[in-house]
C-alpha positions as CSV (number, residue, x, y, z in Angstrom):
1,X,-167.7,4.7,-78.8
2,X,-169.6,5.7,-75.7
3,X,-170.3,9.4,-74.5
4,X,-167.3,11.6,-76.0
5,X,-166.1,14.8,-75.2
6,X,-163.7,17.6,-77.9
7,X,-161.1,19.2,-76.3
8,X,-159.2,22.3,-78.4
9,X,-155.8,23.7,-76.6
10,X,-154.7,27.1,-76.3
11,X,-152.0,29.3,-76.5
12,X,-148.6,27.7,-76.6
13,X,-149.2,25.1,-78.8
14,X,-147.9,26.7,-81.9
15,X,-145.2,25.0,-84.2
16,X,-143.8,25.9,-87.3
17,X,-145.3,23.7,-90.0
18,X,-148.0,22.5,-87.8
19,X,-151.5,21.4,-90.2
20,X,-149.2,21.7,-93.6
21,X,-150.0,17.7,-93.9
22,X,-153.9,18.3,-93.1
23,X,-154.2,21.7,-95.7
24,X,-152.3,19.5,-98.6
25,X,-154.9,16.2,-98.3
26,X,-157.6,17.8,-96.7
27,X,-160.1,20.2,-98.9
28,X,-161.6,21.0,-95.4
29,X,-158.5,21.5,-94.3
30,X,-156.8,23.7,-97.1
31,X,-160.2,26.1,-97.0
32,X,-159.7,26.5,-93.4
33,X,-156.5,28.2,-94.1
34,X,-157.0,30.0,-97.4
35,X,-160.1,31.7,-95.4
36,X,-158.3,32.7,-92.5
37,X,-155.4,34.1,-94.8
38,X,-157.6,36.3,-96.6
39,X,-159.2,37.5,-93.5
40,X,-155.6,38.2,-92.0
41,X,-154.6,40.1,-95.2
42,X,-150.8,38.9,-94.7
43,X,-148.7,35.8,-95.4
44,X,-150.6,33.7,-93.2
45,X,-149.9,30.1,-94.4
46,X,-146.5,30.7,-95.2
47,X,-145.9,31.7,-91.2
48,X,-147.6,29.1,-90.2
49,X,-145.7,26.1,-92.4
50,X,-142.5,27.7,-92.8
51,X,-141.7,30.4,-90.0
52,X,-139.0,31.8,-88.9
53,X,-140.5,30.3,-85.2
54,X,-140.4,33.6,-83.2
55,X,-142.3,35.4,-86.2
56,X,-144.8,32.3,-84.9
57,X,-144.4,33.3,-81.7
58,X,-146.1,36.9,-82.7
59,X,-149.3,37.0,-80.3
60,X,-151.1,38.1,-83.6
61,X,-150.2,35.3,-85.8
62,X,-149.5,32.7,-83.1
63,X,-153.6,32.7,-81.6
64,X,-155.1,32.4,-85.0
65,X,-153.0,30.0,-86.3
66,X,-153.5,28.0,-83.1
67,X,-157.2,28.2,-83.7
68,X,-157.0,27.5,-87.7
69,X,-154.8,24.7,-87.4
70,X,-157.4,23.3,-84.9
71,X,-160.5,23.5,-87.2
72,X,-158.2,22.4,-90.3
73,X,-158.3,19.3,-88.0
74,X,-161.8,19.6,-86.9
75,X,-163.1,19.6,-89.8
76,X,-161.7,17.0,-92.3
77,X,-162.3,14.4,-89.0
78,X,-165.7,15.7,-89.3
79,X,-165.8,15.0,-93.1
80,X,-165.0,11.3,-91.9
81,X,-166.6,10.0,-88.9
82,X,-170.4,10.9,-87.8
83,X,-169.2,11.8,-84.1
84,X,-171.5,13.8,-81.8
85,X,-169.8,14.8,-78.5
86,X,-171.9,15.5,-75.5
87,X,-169.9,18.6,-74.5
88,X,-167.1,20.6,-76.2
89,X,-164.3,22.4,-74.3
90,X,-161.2,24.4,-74.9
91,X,-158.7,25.8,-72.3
92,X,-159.0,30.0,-72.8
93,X,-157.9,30.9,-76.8
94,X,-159.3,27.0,-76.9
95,X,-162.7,28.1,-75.9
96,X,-163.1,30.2,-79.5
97,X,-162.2,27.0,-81.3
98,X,-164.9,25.1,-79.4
99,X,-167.4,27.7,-80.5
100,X,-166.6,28.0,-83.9
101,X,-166.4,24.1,-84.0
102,X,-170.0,24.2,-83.0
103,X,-170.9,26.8,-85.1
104,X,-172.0,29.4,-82.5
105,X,-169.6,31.6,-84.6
106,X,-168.8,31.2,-88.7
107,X,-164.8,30.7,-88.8
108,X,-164.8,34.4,-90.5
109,X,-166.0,35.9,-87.8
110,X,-164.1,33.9,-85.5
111,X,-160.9,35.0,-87.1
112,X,-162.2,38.3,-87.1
113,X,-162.3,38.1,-82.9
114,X,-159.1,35.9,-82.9
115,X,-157.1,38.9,-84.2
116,X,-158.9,41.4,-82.2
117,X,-158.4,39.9,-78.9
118,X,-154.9,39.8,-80.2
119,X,-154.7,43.2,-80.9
120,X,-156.5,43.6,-77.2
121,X,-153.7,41.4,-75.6
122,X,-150.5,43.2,-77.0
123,X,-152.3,46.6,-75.9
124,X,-152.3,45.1,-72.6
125,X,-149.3,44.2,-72.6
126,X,-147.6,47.3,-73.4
127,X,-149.7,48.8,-70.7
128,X,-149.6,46.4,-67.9
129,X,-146.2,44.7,-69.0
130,X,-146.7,41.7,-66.9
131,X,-145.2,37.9,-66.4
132,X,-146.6,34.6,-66.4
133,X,-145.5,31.1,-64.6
134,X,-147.0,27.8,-63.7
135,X,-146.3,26.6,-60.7
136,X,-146.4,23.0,-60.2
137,X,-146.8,20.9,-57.6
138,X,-147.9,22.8,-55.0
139,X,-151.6,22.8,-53.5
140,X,-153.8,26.0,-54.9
141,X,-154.9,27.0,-51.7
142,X,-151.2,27.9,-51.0
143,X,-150.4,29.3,-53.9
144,X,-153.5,31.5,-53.3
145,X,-152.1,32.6,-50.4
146,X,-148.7,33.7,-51.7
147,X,-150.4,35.5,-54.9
148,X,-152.1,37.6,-51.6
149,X,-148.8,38.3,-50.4
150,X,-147.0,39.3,-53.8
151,X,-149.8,41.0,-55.4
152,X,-150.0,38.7,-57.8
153,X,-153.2,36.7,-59.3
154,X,-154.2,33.8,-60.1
155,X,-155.2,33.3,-63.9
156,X,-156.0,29.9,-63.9
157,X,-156.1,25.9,-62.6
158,X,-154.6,23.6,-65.5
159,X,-154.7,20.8,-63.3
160,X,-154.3,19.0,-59.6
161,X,-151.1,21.3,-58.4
162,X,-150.5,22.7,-61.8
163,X,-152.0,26.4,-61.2
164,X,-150.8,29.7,-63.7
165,X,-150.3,33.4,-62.0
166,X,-149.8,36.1,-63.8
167,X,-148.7,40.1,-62.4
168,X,-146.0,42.6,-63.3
169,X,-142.6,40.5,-63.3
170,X,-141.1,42.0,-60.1
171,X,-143.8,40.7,-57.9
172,X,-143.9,37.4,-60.1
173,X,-140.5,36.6,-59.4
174,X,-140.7,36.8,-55.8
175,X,-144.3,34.9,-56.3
176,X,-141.7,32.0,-57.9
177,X,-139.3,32.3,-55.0
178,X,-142.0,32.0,-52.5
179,X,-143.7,29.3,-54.0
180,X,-140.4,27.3,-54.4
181,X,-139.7,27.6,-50.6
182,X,-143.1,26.6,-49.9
183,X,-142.5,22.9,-51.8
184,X,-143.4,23.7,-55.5
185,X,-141.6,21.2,-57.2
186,X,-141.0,23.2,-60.3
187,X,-141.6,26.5,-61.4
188,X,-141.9,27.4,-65.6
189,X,-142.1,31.1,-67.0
190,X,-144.8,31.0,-69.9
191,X,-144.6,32.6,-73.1
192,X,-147.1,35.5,-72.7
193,X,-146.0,38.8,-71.8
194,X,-150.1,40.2,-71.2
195,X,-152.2,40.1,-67.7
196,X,-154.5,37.8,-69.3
197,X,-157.8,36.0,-67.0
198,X,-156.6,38.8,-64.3
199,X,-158.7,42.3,-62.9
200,X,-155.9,43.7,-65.6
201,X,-157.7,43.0,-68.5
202,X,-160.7,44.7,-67.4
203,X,-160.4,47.7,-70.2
204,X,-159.4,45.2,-73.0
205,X,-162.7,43.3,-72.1
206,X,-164.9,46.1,-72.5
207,X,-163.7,47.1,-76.1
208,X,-164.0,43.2,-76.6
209,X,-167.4,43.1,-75.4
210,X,-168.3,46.2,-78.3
211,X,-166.2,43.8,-80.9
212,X,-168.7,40.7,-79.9
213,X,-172.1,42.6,-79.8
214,X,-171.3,43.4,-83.7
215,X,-170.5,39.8,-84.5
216,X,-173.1,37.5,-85.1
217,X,-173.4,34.8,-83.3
218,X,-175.8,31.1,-84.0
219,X,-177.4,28.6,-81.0
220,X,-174.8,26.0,-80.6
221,X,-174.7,22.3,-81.9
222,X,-173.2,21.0,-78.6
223,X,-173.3,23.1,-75.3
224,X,-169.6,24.4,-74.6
225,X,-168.2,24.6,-71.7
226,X,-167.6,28.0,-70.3
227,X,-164.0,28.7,-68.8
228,X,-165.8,31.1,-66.8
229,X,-168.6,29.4,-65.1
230,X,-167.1,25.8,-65.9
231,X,-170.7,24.9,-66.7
232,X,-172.1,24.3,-70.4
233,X,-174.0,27.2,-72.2
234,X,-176.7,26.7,-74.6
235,X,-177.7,30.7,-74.9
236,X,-176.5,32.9,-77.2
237,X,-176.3,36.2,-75.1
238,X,-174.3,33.9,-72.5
239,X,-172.0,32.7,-74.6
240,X,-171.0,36.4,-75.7
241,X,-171.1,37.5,-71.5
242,X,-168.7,34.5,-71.0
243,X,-166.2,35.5,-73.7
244,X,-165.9,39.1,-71.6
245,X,-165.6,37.5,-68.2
246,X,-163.2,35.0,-69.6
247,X,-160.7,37.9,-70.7
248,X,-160.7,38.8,-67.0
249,X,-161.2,35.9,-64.7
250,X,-159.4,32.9,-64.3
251,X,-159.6,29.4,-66.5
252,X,-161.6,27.3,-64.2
253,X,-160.3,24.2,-66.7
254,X,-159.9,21.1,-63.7
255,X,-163.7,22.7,-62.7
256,X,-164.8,22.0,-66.8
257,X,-163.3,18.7,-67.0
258,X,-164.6,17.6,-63.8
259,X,-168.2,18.4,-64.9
260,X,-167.6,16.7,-68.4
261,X,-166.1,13.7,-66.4
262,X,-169.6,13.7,-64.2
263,X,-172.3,13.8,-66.6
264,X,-170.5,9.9,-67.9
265,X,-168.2,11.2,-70.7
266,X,-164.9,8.9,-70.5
267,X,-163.5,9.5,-74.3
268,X,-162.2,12.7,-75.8
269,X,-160.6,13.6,-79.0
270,X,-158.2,16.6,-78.7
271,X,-158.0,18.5,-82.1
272,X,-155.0,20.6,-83.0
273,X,-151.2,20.9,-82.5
274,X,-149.9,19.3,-79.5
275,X,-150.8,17.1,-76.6
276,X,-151.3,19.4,-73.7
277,X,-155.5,18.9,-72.8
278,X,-153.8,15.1,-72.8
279,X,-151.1,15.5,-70.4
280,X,-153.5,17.5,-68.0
281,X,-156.2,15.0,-68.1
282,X,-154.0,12.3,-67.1
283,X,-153.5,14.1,-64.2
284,X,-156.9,15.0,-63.5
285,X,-158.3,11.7,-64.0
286,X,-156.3,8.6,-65.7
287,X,-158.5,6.8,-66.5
288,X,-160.2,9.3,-69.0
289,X,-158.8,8.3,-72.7
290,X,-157.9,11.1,-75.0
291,X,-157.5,10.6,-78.7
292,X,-155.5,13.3,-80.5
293,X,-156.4,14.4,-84.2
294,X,-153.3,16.6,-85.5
295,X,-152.1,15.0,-88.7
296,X,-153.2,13.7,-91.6
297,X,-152.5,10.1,-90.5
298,X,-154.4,10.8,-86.9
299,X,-157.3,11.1,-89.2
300,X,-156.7,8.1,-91.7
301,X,-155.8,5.8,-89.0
302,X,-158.6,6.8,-86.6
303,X,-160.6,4.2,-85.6
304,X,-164.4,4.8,-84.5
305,X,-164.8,2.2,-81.5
């Protein structure tokens, strides 16, 4: 199959019902679950495969589901097919997927930091009540320029004219206007109501820096890349630093996937609900194939060439 890369999304990618065909064939799959329930210490699974959708929407059952129905994937494929990727990447909650996929944390204590950044982000929230778009089709340096004037901030690059500000939603909203006079073609209001990879979360990454120092974490299998630095880190005490800058800096994800794209990596797989790390790589480069793994049959009918 070449070089390959593994790609794990973020928030937003949450459906009701999403890896209920994975946890009934998979063993991997169904233990991934019945862990992360336990951990939880609510009806997990059922708010995952049955709903109601805005209960799914919940910032603390939305990110872990996000992440278990991501390794549910992970790991039956795994189970399979004998695949070593040369780098692993996710795109912000993403990044704690690609970590606990490459076992620099046990999915225990990955669940453990899922629901407390969770319980960091609705903190946040309720103290910095704050708006999110994506603006798209409009050059970054621009909308840099315009997040100067609104005093609003940048909290990521998804792709080529696809960039994500975030600030409280008076400012954002003239931030939208501004950006739609200036050419975007089209601006979208995200579902997430904290300051997230903004100066805002600077408290909320402290008390997630204490949480990470008493977790403990292992060397990785496969260097991840850091949404931080956009680079791939092989070190332990870095990958914990990168986790706290991540809280409060911006997703440098067109920066990762460049860099992945560099070193001669052409294939990806993308595991989880959704095809978003898809959609942005075909507009970062097209010529990049990604395979998604999200059902049962994605896994059955994948075919190692």
């Amino acid at each position: 199959m070449g070089k390959i890369g593994f790609l794990f999304a973020g928030q937003g990618t949450q459906r009701v019902g999403m890896a209920r065909d994975l946890y009934d064939a998979f063993p991997e799959s169904r233990a991934v679950f019945d862990k992360t329930e336990k951990i939880l210490g609510f009806e997990f699974k059922r708010r995952c495969f049955e709903g109601p959708e805005g209960m799914l929407k919940m910032t603390n059952i939305s990110q872990p589901a996000i992440v278990a129905a991501a390794i549910a994937a992970f790991e039956a494929f795994k189970k399979r097919f004998n695949l070593k990727p040369e780098y692993v990447a996710g795109l912000s909650l993403g990044e704690y997927s690609a970590l606990i996929a490459t076992q620099g944390l046990a999915l225990e204590d990955g669940i453990r930091l899922i629901n407390k950044r969770s319980q960091l982000l609705e903190d946040a929230a309720r103290k910095y009540p704050s708006k999110t778009i994506e603006v798209l089709g409009l050059a970054e340096e621009k909308v840099k320029e315009i997040c100067f004037l609104t005093q609003t901030k940048i909290a990521g690059n998804n792709s080529p004219g696809q960039t994500v500000i975030s600030g409280a939603p008076e400012f954002i909203d003239k931030a939208a206007e501004a950006c739609l006079k200036a050419g975007a073609q089209q601006v979208v209001t995200l579902d997430i109501s904290s300051p997230l990879h903004t100066a805002l979360m600077f408290e909320a990454s402290v008390e997630l820096k204490m949480f990470l120092d008493s977790l403990p974490f292992s060397e990785l299998s496969e260097p991840v890349i850091s949404n931080y630095t956009a680079r791939p880190e092989y070190k332990v005490v870095m990958t914990r630093e990168n986790l706290v800058y991540q809280m409060r800096f911006p997703v440098k994800w067109v920066e990762s996937v460049r860099f992945i794209l560099s070193q001669g990596v052409t294939k990806f797989i993308e595991f989880g609900s959704g095809k978003i790390l898809k959609d942005l790589m075909r507009k970062i480069e097209p010529s990049a194939v990604v395979v998604n793994i999200e059902t049962a049959e994605d896994i059955l009918n994948f075919v190692d060439s």
